[in-house]
One Martini backbone bead per residue (centre of mass of N, CA, C, O) as a GRO file, in nm:
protein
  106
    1UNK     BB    1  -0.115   0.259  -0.605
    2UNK     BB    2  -0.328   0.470  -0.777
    3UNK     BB    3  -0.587   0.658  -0.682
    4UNK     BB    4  -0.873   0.843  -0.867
    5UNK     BB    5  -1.092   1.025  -0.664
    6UNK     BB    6  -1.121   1.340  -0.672
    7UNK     BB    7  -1.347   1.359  -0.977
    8UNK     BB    8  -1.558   1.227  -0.759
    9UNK     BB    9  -1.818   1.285  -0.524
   10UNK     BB   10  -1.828   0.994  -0.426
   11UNK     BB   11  -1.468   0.982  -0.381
   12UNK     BB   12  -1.354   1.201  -0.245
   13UNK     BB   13  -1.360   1.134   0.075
   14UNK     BB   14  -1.422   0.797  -0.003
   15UNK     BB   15  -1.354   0.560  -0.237
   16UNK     BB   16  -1.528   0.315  -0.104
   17UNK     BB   17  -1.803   0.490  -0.274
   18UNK     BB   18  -1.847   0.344  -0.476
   19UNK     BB   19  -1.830   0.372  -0.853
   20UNK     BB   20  -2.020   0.199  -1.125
   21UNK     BB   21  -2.045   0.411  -1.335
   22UNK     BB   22  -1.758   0.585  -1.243
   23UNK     BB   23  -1.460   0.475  -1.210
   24UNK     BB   24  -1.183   0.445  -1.089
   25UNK     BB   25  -0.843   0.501  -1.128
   26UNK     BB   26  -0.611   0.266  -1.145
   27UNK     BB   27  -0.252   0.273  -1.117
   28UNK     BB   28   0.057   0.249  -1.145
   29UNK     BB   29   0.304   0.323  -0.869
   30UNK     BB   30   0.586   0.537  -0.765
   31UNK     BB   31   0.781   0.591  -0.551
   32UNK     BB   32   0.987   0.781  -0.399
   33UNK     BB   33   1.287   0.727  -0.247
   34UNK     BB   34   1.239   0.911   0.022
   35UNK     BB   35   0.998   0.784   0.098
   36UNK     BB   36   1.106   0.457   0.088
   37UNK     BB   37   1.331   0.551   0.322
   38UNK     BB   38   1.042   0.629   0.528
   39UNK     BB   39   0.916   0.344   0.534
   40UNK     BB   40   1.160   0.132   0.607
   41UNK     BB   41   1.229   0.293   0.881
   42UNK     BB   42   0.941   0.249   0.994
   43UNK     BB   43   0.962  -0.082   1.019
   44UNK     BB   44   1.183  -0.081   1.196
   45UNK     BB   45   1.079   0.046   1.439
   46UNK     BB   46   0.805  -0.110   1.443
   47UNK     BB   47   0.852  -0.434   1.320
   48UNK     BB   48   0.717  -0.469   1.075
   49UNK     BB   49   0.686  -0.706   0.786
   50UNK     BB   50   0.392  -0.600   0.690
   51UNK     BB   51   0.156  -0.369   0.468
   52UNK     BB   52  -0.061  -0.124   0.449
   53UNK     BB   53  -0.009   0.213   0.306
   54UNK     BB   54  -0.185   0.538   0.361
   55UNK     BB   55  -0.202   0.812   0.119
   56UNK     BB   56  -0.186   1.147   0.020
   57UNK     BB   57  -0.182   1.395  -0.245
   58UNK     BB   58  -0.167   1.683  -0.265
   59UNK     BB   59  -0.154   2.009  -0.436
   60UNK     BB   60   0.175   2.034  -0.334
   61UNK     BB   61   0.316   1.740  -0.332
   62UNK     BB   62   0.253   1.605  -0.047
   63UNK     BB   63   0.261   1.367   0.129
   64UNK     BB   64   0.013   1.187   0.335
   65UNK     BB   65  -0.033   1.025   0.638
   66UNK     BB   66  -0.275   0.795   0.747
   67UNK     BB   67  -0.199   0.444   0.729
   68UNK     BB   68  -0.170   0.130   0.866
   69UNK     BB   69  -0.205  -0.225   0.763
   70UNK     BB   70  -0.075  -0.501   0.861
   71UNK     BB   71  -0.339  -0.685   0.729
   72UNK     BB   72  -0.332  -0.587   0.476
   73UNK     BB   73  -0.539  -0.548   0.125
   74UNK     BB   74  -0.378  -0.694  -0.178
   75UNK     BB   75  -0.547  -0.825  -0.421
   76UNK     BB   76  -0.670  -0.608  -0.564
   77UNK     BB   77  -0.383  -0.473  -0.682
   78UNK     BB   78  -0.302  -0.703  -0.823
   79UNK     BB   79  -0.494  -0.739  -1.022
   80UNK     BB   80  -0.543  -0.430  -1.169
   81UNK     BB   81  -0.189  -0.407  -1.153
   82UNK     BB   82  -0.009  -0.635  -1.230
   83UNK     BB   83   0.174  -0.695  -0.910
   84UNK     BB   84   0.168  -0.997  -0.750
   85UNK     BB   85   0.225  -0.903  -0.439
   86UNK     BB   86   0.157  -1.202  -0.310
   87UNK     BB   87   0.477  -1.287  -0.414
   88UNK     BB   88   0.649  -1.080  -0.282
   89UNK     BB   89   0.554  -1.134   0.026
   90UNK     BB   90   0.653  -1.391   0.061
   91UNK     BB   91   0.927  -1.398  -0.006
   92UNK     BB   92   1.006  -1.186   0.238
   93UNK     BB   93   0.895  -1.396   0.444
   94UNK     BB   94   1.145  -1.614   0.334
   95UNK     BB   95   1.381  -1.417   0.421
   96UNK     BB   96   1.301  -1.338   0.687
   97UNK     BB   97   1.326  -1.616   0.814
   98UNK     BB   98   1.618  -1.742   0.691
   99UNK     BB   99   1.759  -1.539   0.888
  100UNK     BB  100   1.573  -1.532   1.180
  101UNK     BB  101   1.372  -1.727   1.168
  102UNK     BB  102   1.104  -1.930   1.322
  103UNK     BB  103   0.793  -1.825   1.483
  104UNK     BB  104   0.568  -2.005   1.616
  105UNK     BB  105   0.423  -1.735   1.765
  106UNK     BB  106   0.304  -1.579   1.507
   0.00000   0.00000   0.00000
């Protein structure tokens, strides 16, 4: 999902200022392949197996990676842009375990 938070002073910053008056932006985005294929990389590297990982997009269009939250918060996400996003984690980790197996000290 993409944050349009740039065009006001108050979410300029760290969107979560949030604004009730004037409300960002959020629109379903979907990432380059070649970002796509250097963030499944890193989970690989890093071992996570689901997180949620924050960009900004500069002026040059160039991604900058800011931060991963291994248990990140992905409701507000799927309510606002009908990604059902808890639907496909779900999935992830059912095929992740069925190939596997299941580790009960998780």
């Amino acid at each position: 999902m993409a944050i349009f938070s740039q065009k006001d002073e108050k979410t300029k910053i760290d969107y979560r200022n949030y604004n009730k008056e004037r409300p960002n932006r959020n629109v379903p985005f979907t990432l380059p392949n070649d970002l796509k294929k250097k963030i499944a990389l890193f989970f690989e590297k890093t071992g996570l197996q689901s997180g949620s990982l924050d960009f900004i997009l500069n002026k040059e269009g160039k991604y900058i990676f800011l931060e991963v939250n291994p248990s990140g918060q992905f409701g507000w996400v799927s309510s606002n842009c009908n990604f059902y996003i808890e639907k496909n984690i779900a999935l992830a980790l059912e095929n992740y375990h069925s190939k596997h197996g299941f580790n009960k000290n998780l």
